[in-house]
DSSP file (Angstrom, degrees, kcal/mol; ACC not computed):
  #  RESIDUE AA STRUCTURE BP1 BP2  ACC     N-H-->O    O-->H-N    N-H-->O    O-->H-N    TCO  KAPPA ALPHA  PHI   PSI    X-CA   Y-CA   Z-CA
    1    1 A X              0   0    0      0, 0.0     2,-0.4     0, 0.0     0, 0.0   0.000 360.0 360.0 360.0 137.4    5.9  -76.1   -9.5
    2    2 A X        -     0   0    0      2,-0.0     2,-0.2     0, 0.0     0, 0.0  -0.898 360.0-155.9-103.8 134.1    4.7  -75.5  -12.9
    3    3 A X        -     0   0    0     -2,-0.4     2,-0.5     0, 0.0     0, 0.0  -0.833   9.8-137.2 -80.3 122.9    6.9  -73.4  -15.4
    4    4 A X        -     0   0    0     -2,-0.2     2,-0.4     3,-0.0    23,-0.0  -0.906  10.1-147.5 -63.9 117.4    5.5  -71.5  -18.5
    5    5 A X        -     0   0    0     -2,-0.5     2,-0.5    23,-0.1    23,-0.0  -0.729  26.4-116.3 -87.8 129.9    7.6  -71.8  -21.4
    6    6 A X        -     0   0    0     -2,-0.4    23,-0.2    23,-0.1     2,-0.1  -0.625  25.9-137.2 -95.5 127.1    7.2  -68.2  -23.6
    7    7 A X  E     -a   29   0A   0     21,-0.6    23,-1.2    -2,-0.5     2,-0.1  -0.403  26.2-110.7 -78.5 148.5    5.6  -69.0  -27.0
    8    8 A X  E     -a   30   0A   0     21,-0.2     2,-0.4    -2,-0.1    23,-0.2  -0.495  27.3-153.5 -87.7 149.7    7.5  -67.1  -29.8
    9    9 A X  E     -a   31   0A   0     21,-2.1    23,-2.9    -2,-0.1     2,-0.2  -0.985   2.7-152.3-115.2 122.5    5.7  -64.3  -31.5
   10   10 A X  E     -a   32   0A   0     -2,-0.4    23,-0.2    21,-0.2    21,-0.1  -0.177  14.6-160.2 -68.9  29.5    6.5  -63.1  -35.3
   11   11 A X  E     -a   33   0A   0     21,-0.8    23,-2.1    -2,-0.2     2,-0.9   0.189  10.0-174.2 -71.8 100.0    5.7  -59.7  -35.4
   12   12 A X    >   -     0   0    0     21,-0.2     3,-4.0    24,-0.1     4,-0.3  -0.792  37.6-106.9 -95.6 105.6    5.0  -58.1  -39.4
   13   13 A X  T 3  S+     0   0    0     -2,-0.9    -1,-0.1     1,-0.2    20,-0.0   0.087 104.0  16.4 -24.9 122.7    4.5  -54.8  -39.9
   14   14 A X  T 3  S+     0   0    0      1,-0.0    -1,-0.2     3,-0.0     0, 0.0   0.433 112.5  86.3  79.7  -3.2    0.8  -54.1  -40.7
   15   15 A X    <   +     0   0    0     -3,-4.0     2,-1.2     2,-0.1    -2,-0.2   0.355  42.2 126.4-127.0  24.3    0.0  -57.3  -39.5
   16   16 A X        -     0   0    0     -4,-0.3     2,-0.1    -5,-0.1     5,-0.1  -0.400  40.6-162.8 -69.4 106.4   -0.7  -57.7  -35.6
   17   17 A X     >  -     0   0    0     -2,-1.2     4,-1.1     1,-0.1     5,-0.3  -0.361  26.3-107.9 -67.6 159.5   -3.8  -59.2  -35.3
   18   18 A X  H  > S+     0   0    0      2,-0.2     4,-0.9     1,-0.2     3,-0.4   0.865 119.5  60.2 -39.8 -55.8   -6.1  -59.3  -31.9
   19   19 A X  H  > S+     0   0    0      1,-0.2     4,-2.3     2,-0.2     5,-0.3   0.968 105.3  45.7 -53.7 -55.2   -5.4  -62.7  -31.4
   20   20 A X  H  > S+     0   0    0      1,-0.2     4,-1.5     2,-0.2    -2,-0.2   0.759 111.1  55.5 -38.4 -42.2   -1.5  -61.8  -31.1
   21   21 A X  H  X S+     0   0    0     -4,-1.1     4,-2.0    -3,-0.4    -1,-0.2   0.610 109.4  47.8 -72.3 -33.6   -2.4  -59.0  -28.8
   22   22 A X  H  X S+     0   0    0     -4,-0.9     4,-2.1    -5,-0.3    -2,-0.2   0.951 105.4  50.3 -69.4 -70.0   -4.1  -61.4  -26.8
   23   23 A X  H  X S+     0   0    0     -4,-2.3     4,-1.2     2,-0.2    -2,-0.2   0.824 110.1  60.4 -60.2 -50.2   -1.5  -64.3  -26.5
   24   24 A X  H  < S+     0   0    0     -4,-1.5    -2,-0.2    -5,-0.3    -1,-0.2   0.866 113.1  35.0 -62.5 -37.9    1.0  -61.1  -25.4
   25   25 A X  H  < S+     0   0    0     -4,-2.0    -2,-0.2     1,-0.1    -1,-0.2   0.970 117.6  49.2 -81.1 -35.8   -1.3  -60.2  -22.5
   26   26 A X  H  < S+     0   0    0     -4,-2.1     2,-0.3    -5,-0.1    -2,-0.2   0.365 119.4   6.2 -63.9 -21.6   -2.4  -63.4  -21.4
   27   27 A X  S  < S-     0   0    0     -4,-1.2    -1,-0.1    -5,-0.1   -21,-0.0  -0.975  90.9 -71.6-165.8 160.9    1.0  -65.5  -21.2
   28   28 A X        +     0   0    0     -2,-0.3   -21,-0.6   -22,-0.0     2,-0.3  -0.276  60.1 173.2 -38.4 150.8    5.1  -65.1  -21.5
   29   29 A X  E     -a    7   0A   0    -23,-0.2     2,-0.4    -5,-0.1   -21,-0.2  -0.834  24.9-146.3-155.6 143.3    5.3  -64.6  -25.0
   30   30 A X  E     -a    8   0A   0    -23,-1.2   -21,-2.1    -2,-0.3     2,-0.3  -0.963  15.8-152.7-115.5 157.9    8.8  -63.6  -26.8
   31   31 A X  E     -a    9   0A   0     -2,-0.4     2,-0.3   -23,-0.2   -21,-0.2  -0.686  14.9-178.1-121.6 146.3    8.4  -61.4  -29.7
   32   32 A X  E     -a   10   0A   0    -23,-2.9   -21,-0.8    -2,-0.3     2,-0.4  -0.905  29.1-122.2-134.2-177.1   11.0  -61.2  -32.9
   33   33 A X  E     -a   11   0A   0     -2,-0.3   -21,-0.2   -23,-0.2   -22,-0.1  -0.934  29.3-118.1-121.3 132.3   10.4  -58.7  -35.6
   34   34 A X    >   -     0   0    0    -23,-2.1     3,-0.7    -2,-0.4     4,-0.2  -0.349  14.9-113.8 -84.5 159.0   10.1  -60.0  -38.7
   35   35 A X  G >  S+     0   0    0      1,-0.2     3,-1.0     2,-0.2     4,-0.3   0.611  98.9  80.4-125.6  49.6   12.1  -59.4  -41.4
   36   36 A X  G >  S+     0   0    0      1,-0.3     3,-1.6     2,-0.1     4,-0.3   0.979  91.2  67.2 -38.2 -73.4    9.9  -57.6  -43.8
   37   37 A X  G X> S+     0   0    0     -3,-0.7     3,-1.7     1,-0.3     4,-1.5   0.497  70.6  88.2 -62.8 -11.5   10.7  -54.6  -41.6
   38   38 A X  H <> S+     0   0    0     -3,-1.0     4,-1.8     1,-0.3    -1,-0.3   0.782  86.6  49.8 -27.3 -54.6   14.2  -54.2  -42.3
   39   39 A X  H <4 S+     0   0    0     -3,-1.6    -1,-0.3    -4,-0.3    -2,-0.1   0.598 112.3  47.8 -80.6 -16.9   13.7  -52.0  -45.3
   40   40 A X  H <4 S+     0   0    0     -3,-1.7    -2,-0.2    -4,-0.3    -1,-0.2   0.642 109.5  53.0-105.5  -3.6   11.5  -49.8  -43.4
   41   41 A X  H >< S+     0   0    0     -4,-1.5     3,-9.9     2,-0.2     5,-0.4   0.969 110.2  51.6 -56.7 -83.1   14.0  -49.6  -40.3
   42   42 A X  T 3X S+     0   0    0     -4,-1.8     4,-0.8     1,-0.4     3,-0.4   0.511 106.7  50.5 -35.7 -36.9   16.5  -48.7  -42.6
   43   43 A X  H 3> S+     0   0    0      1,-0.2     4,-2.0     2,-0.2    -1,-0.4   0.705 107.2  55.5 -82.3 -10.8   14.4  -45.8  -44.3
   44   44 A X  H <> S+     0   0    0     -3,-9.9     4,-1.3     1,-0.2    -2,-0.3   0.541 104.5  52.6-101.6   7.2   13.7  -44.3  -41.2
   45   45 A X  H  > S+     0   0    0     -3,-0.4     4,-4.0    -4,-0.4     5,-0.4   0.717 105.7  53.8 -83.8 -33.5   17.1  -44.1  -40.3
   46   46 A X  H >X S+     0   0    0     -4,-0.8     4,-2.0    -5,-0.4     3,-1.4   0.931 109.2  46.3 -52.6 -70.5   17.9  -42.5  -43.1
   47   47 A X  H 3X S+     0   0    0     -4,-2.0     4,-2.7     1,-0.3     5,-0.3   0.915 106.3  55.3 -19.1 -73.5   15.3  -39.8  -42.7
   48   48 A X  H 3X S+     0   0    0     -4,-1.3     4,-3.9     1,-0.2     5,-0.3   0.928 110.2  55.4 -54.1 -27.2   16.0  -39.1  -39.2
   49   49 A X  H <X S+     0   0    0     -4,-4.0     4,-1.8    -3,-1.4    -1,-0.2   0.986 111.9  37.7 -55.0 -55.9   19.8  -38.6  -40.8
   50   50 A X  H >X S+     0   0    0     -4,-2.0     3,-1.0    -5,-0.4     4,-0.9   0.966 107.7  65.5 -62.9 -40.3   19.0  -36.0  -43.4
   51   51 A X  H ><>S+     0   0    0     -4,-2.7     5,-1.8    -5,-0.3     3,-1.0   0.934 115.3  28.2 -58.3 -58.6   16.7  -34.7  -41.0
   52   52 A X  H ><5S+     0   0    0     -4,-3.9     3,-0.7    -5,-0.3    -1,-0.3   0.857 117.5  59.1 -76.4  -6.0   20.0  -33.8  -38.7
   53   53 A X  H <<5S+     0   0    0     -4,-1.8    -1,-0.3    -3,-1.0    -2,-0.2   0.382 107.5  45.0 -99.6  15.0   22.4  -33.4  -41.6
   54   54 A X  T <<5S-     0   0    0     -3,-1.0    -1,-0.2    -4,-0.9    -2,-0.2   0.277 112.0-133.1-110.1  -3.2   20.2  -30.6  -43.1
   55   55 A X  T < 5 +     0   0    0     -3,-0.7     2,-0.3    -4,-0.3    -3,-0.1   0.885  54.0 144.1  43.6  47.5   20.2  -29.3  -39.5
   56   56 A X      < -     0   0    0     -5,-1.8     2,-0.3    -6,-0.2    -1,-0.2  -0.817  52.3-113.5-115.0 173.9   16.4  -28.7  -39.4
   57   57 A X        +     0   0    0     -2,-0.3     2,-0.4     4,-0.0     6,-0.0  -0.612  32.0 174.1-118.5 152.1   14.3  -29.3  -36.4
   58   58 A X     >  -     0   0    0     -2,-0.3     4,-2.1   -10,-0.0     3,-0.3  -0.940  48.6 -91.0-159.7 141.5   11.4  -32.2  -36.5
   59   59 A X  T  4 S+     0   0    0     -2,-0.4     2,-0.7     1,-0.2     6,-0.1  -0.351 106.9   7.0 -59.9 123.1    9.4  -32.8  -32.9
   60   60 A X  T  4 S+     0   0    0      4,-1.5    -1,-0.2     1,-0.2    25,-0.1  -0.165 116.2  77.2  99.7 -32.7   11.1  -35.5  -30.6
   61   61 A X  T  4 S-     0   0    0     -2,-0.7    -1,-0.2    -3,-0.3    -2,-0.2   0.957 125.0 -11.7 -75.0 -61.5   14.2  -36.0  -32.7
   62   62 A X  S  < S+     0   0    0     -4,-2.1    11,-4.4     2,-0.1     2,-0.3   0.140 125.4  65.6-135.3  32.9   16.1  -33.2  -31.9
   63   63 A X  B    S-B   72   0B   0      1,-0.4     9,-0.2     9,-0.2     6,-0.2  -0.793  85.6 -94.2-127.5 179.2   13.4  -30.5  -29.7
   64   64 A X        -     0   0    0      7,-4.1    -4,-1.5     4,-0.6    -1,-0.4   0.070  46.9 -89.6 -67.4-150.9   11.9  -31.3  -26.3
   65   65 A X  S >  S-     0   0    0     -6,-0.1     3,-1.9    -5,-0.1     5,-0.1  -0.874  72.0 -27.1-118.4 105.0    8.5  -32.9  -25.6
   66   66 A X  G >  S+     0   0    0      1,-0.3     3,-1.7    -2,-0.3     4,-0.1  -0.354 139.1  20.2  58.9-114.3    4.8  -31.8  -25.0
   67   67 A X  G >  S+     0   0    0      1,-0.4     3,-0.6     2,-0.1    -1,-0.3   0.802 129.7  54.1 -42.8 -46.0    5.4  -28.1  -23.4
   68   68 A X  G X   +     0   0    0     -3,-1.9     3,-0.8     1,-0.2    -4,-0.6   0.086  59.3 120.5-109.2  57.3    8.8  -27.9  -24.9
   69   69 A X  G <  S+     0   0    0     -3,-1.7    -1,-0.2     1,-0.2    -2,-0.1   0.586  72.2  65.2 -45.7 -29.8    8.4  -28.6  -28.2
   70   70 A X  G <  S+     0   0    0     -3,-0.6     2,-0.4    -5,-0.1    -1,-0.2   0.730  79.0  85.5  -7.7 -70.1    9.8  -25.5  -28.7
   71   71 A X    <   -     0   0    0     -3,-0.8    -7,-4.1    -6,-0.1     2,-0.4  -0.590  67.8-140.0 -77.6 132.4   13.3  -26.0  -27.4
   72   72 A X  B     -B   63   0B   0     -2,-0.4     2,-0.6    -9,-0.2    -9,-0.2  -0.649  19.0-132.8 -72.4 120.3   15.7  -27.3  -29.7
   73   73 A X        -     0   0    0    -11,-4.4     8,-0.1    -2,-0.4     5,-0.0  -0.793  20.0-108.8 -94.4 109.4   18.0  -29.7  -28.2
   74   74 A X        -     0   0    0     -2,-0.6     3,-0.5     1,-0.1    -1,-0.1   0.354  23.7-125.8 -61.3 163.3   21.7  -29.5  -28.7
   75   75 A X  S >  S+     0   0    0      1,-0.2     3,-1.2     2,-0.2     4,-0.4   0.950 111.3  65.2 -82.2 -24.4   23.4  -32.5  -30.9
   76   76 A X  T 3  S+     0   0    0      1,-0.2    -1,-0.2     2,-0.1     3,-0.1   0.827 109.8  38.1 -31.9 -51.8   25.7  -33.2  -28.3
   77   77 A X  T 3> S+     0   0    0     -3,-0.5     4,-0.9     1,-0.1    -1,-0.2  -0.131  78.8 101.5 -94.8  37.8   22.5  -34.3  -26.3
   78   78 A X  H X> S+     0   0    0     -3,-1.2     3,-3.0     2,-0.2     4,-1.0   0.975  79.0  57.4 -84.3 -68.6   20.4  -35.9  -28.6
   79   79 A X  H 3> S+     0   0    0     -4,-0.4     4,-1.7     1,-0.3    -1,-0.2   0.733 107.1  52.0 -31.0 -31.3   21.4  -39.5  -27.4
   80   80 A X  H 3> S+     0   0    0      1,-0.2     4,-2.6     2,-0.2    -1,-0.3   0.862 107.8  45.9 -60.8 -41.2   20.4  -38.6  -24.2
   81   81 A X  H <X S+     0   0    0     -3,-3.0     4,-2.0    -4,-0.9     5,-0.3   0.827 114.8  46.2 -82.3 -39.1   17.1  -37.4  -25.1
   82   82 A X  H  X S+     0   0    0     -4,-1.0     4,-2.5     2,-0.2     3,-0.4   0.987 117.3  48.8 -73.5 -78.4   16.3  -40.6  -27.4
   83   83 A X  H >X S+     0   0    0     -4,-1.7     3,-1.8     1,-0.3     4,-0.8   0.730 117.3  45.6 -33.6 -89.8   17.8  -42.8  -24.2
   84   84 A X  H >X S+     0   0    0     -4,-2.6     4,-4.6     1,-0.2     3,-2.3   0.755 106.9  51.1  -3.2 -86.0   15.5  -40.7  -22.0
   85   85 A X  H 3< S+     0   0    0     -4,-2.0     4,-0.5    -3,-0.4    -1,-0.2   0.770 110.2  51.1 -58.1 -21.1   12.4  -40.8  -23.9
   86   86 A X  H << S+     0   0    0     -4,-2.5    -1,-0.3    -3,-1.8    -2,-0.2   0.703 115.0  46.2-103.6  -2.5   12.6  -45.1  -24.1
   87   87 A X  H <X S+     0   0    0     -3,-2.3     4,-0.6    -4,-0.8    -2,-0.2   0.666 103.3  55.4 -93.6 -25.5   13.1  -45.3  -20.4
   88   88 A X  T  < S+     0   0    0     -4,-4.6     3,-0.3    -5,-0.3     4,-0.2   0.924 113.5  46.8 -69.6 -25.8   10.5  -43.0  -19.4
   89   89 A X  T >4 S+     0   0    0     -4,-0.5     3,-0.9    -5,-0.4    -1,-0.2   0.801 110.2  57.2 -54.3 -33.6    8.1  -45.5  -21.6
   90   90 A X  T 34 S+     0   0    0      1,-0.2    -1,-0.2    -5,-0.1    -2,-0.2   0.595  84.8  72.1 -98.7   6.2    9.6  -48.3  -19.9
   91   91 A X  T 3<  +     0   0    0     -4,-0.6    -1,-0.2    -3,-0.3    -2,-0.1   0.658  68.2 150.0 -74.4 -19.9    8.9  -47.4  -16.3
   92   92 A X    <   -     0   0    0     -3,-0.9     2,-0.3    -4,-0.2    -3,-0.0   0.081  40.0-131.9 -48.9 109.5    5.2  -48.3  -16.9
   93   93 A X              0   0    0      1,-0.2    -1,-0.1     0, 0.0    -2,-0.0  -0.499 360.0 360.0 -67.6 134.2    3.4  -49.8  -13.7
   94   94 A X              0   0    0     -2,-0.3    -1,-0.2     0, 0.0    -2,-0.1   0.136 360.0 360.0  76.5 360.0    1.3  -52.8  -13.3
């Protein structure tokens, strides 16, 4: 029995190529994130912080979804909804 061993992937922000894209469908591949992105992680936490610590409302962060984009979601259940919204991505068939 032959085993694939999964070739490592470097991933930079702004810089996934075709080829990369390619090698990800086509065989095991494990991905790291490079770390260029660090700084841009880091700003976007920040945002989404003032965002709640100014208690204003921004789409996905702290309201529903498509139809309810509308409802405003309590801060008590905002983890939930984040948690939610990366497992419903991550059900993805075939």
């Amino acid at each position: 029995m032959t085993t694939l061993s999964a070739k490592t992937l470097n991933l930079i922000p702004g810089k996934l190529t075709l080829a990369q894209l390619r090698d990800i469908y086509l065989q095991p591949v494990s991905l790291t994130l490079d770390s260029s992105a660090d700084q841009q992680i880091d700003d976007s936490v920040a945002c989404v912080e003032r965002i709640l610590a100014e208690n204003r409302t921004a789409y996905g962060i702290n309201t529903g979804f498509g139809l309810l984009a509308s409802t405003r979601i309590a801060s008590e259940d905002l983890e939930n909804l984040q948690r939610s919204l990366v497992l419903s991505h991550a059900a993805g068939v075939g």
